[in-house]
C-alpha positions in Angstrom: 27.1 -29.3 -28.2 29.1 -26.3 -29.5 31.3 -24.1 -27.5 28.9 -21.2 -27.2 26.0 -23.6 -26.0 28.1 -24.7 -23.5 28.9 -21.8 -22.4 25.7 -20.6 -22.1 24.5 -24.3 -20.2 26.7 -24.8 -17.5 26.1 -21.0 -16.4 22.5 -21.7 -16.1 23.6 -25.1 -14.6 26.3 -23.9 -11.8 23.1 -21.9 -10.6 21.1 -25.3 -9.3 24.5 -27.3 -8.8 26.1 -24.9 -6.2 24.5 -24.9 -3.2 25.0 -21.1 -2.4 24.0 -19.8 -5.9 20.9 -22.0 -5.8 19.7 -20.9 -2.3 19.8 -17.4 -3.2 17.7 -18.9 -6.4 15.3 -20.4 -4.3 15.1 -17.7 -1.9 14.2 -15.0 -4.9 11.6 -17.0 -6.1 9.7 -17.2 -3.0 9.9 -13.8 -2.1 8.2 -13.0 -5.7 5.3 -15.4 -4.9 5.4 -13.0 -1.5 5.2 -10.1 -3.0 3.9 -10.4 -6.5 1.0 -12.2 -4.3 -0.1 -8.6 -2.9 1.2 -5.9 -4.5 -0.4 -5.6 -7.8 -4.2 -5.6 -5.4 -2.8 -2.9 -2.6 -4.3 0.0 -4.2 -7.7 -1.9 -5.0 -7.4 -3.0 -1.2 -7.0 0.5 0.1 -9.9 2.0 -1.8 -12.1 -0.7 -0.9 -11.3 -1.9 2.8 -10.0 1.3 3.9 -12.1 3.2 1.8 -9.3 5.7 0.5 -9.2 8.0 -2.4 -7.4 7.0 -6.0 -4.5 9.9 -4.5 -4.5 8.5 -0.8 -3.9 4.8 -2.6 -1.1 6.2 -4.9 0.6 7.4 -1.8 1.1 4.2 0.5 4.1 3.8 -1.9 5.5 7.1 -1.3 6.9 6.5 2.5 7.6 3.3 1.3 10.0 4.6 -1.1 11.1 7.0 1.0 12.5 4.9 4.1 13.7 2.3 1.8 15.8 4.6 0.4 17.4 6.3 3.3 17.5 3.0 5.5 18.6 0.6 2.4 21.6 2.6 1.9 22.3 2.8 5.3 22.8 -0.5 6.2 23.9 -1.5 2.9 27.5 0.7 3.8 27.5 -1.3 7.0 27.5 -4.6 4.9 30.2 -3.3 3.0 32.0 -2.6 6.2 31.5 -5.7 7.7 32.0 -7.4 4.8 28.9 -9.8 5.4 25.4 -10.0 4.1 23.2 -12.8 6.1 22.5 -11.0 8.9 21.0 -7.8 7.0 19.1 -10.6 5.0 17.4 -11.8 8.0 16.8 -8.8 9.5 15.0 -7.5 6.4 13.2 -10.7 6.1 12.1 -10.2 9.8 10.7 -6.7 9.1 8.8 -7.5 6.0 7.3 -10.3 8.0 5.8 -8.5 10.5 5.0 -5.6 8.0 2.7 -7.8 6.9 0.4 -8.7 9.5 -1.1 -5.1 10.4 -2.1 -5.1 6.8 -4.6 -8.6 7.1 -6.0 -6.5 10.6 -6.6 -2.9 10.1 -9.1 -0.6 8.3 -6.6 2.5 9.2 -5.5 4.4 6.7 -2.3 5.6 9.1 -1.4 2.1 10.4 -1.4 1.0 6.6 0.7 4.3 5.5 3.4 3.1 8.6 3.3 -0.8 8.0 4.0 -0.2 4.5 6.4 2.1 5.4 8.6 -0.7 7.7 8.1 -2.8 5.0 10.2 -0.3 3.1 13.3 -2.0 4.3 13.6 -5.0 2.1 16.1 -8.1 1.2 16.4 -7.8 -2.8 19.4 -5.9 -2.9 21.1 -7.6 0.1 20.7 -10.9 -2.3 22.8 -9.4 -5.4 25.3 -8.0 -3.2 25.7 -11.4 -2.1 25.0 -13.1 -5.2 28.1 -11.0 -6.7 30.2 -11.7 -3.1 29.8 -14.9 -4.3 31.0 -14.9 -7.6 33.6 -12.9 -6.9 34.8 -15.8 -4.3 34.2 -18.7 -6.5 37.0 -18.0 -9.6 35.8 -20.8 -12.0 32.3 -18.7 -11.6 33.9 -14.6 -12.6 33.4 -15.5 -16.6 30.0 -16.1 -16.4 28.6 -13.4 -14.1 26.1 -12.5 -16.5 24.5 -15.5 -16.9 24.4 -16.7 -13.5 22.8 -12.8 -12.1 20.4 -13.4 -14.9 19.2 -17.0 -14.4 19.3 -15.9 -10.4 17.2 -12.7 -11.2 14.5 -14.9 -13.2 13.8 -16.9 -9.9 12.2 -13.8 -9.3 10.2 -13.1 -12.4 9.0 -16.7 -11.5 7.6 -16.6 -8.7 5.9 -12.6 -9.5 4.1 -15.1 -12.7 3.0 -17.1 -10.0 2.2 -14.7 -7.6 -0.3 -12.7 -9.0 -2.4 -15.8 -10.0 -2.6 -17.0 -6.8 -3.1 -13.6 -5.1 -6.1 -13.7 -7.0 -7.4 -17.6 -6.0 -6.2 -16.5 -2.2 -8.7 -13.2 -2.4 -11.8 -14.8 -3.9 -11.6 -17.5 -1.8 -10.3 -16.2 2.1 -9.8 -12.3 1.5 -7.6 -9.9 1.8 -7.0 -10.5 5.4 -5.7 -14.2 4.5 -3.9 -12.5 1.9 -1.6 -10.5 3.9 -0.9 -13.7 6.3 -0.5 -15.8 3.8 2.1 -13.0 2.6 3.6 -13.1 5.4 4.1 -16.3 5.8 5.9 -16.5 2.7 8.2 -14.2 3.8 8.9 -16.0 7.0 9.6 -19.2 4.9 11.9 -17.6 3.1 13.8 -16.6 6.2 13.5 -20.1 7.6 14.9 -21.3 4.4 18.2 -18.7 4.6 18.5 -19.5 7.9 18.9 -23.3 7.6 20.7 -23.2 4.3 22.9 -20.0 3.7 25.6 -21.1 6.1 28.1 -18.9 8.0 31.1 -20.6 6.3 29.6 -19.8 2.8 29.8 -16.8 3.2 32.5 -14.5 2.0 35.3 -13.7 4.8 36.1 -10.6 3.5 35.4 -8.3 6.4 38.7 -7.6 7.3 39.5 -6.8 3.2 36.2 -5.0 3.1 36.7 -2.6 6.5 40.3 -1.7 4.9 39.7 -1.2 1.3 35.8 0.0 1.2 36.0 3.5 1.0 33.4 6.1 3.4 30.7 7.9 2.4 28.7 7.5 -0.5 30.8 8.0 -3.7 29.8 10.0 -6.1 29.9 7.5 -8.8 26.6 5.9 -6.9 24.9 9.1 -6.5 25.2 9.1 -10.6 24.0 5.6 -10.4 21.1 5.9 -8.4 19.9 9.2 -10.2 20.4 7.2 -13.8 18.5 4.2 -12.6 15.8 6.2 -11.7 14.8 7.5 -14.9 15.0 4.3 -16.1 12.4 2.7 -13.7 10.4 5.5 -13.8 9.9 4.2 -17.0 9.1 1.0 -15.8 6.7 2.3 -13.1 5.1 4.3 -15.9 4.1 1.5 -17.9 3.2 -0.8 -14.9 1.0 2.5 -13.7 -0.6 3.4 -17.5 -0.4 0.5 -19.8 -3.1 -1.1 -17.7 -5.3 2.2 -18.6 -3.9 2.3 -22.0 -5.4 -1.0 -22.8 -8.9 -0.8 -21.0 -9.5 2.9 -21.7 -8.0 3.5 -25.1 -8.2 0.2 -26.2 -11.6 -0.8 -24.8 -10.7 -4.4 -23.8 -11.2 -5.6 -20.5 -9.3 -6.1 -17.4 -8.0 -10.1 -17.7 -6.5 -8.4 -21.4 -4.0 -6.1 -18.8 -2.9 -9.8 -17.1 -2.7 -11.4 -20.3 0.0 -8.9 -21.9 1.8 -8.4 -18.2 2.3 -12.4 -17.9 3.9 -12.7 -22.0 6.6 -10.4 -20.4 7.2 -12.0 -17.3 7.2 -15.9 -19.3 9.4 -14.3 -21.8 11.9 -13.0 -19.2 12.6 -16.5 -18.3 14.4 -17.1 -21.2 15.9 -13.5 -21.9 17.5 -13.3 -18.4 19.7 -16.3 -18.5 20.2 -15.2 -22.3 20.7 -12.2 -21.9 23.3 -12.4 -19.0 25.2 -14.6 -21.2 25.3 -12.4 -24.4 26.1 -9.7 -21.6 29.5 -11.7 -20.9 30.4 -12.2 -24.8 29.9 -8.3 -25.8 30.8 -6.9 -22.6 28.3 -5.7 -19.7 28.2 -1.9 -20.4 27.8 -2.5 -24.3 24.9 -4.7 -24.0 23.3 -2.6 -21.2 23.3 0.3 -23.2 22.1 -1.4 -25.5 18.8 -2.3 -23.6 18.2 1.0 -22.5 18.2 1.7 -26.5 15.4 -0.7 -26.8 13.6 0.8 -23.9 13.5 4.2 -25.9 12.3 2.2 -28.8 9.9 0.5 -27.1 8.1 3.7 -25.3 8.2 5.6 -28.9 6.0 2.3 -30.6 4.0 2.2 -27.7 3.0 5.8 -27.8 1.7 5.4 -31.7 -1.9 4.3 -30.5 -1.3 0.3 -31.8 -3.4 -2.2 -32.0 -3.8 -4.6 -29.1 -1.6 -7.1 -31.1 1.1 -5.0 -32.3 1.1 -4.0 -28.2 1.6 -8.0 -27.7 4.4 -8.2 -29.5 6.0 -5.3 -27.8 5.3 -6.8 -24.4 7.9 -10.0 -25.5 10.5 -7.1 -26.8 9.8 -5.9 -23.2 11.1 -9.2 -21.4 14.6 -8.4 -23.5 14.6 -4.9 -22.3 14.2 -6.1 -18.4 16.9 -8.8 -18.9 19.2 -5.3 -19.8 17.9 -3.2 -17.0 16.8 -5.3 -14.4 19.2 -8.3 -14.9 22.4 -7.0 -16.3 21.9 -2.9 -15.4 23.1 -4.2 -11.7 26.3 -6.1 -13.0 26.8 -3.4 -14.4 26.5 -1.2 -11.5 28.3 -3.2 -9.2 31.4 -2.8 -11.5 31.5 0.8 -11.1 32.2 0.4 -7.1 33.9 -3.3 -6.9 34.7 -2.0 -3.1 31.4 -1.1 -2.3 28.8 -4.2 -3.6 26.6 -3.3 -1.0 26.3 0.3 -1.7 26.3 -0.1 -5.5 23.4 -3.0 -5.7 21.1 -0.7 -3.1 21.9 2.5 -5.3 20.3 1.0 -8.4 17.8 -1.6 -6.8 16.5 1.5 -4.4 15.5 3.4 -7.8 12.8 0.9 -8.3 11.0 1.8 -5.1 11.2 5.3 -5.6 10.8 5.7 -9.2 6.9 5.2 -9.1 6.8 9.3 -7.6 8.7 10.3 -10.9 6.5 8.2 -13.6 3.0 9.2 -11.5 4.5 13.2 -11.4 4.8 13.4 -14.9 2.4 11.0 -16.5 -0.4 12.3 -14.0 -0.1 15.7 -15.1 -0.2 14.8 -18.8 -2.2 12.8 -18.9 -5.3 14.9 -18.8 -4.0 17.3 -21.2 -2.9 14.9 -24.4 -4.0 11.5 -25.3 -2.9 9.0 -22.8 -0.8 6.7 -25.8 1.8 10.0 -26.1 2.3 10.5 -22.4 4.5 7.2 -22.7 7.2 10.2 -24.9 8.0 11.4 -21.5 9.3 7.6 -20.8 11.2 7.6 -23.9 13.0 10.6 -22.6 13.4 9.2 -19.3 15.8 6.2 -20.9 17.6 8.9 -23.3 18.7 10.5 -20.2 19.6 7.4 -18.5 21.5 5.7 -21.3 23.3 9.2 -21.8 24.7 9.6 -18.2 25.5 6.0 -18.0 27.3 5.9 -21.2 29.5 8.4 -19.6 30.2 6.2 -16.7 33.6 4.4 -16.2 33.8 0.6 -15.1 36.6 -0.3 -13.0 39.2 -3.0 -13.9 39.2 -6.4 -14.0 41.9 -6.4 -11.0 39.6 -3.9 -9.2 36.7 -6.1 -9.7 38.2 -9.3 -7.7 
């Protein structure tokens, strides 16, 4: 085995060797069975159980988005300050637990809008911070950051392959009421499973480092952060939204076409992540970022020229490389503009995700009845200019500021 192969190996293998990297593994990958089980049928569930309208449906994300926003970044400066990240875990495990179970009961419209809105408040970015915390602590582990985020991030495209799928089997067979419990249920295991296996003297004692070194507020560094990653998965939102529509209405094929195309990209992610993340630590993190967000511009420019279904197969696989950039290595990449505040830096750019489905249904939406639905993905294109522009611009911080 060459050098380079190596290299690349025993990143992937430190993930399932050390106990801490491979419970945050195991802990991604059931909370995308949890929530890749319900949320690509939420908006078919609101229009048929609670009877609401296509706009109504679009907008049990928006409060969503909203309070995980403003709460996420909240507590994510108090982990900074305390310099610990388990007990935000469980706490955000807890509330998307009981989020969960309203949902399987009601046929209210309100008591939907404020369950999902609780729910808001979730563990994803809690994990990275953690996940970096981690490598940061373990020396032998700083060289290969990319590879280990990205085979940690695919645990979740895993389990959001599986998810899906058995979402499906779960509403055929019990409903949307076992659904939701079942949901649940998931996400309760996966707070049983932190709780018995992320153990207190794992964790990174660095509160008295992080209360004396992290600085207050939100800089401004994070603001730019957040506002870049936005445009960037309002890109992502706009294809998850419009490609669906692009392929049934434009295309004329049917509906199990749309799950076809969406599971290439997330099989293919599992081997661009870890791949990805390693190139990522031979090139350097901001080159190959930018790099991805180059491809994404590409990518919504082909889509946009009204192709075939199997030229738009073949995009979906240049797709999984483009998410190992922005969804894998785009947060490396963040963290190291505000080594001092992990917390802060992994909830400014995971936080975008939630809210960028307002941007992409704002400006798709009101295109997309004016000029053929393949062009409205231009906008997108535009979207990633601007993000790759204002985070070109961005300065990473040293290696010495980084440990």
């Amino acid at each position: 085995m060459s050098k380079t192969e190596n290299s690349f190996v025993s990143g992937i293998k430190i993930v399932f060797t050390d106990r801490d990297f491979r419970t945050i593994f195991i802990s991604l990958f059931i909370i995308g069975l949890s929530v890749g089980g319900f949320m690509p049928y939420l908006t078919v569930w609101a229009t048929n159980t609670l009877h609401a309208t296509s706009f109504q449906a679009g907008f049990l994300f928006v409060p969503m988005s909203i309070i995980g926003l403003i709460v996420s970044f909240y507590l994510a400066s108090l982990s900074d300050k305390w310099g610990k990240r388990k007990p935000f875990i469980i706490w955000a495990l807890l509330i998307g637990t009981i989020s969960r179970v309203p949902l399987a009961f009601t046929h209210s419209y309100t008591i939907a809008l404020i369950s999902l809105a609780i729910g808001g408040v979730n563990a994803f970015s809690f994990f990275f911070a953690l996940l970096n915390d981690f490598i940061v602590k373990k020396q032998e582990s700083k060289s290969q950051a990319g590879t280990i985020t990205g085979t940690v991030r695919m645990a979740f495209s895993q389990g959001y392959i599986f998810g899906p799928m058995l979402g499906a089997l779960i509403i055929d067979h019990g409903g949307y009421t076992l659904l939701f419990l079942l949901s649940g249920l998931l996400s309760l295991a996966t707070l049983g499973w932190v709780l018995f296996a992320l153990k207190e003297d794992s964790m990174p004692q660095t509160s008295a480092h992080a209360s004396s070194k992290a600085p207050a507020g939100i800089p401004s560094v994070l603001i730019a952060v957040f506002v870049a990653a936005l445009f960037i998965f309002a890109g992502d939102s706009g294809r998850s939204m419009y490609l669906p529509l692009y392929i049934t209405d434009t295309l004329k094929q049917s509906v199990s076409t749309v799950g076809i195309l969406f599971t290439v990209t997330s099989v293919f992610e599992l081997v661009f992540m870890p791949l990805g993340g390693y190139f990522s630590d031979k090139i350097g993190v901001k080159r190959f970022f930018i790099i991805g967000i180059a491809c994404q511009v590409l990518y919504f420019i082909l889509t946009s020229l009204h192709l075939p279904l199997s030229g738009l197969i073949v995009l979906q696989v240049f797709y999984a490389f483009i998410l190992s950039a922005t969804m894998g290595v785009g947060m490396v990449y963040a963290q190291s503009l505000a080594p001092r505040q992990i917390g802060l830096a992994t909830t400014a750019y995971m936080t975008a995700i939630q809210t960028s489905a307002v941007v992409s249904s704002l400006a798709m939406g009101s295109l997309v009845s004016v000029i053929p639905l393949p062009s409205t993905f231009y906008i997108l294109a535009v979207f990633a200019v601007i993000s790759g522009v204002m985070f070109l611009f961005m300065k990473q911080k040293s290696a010495e500021e980084m440990s």
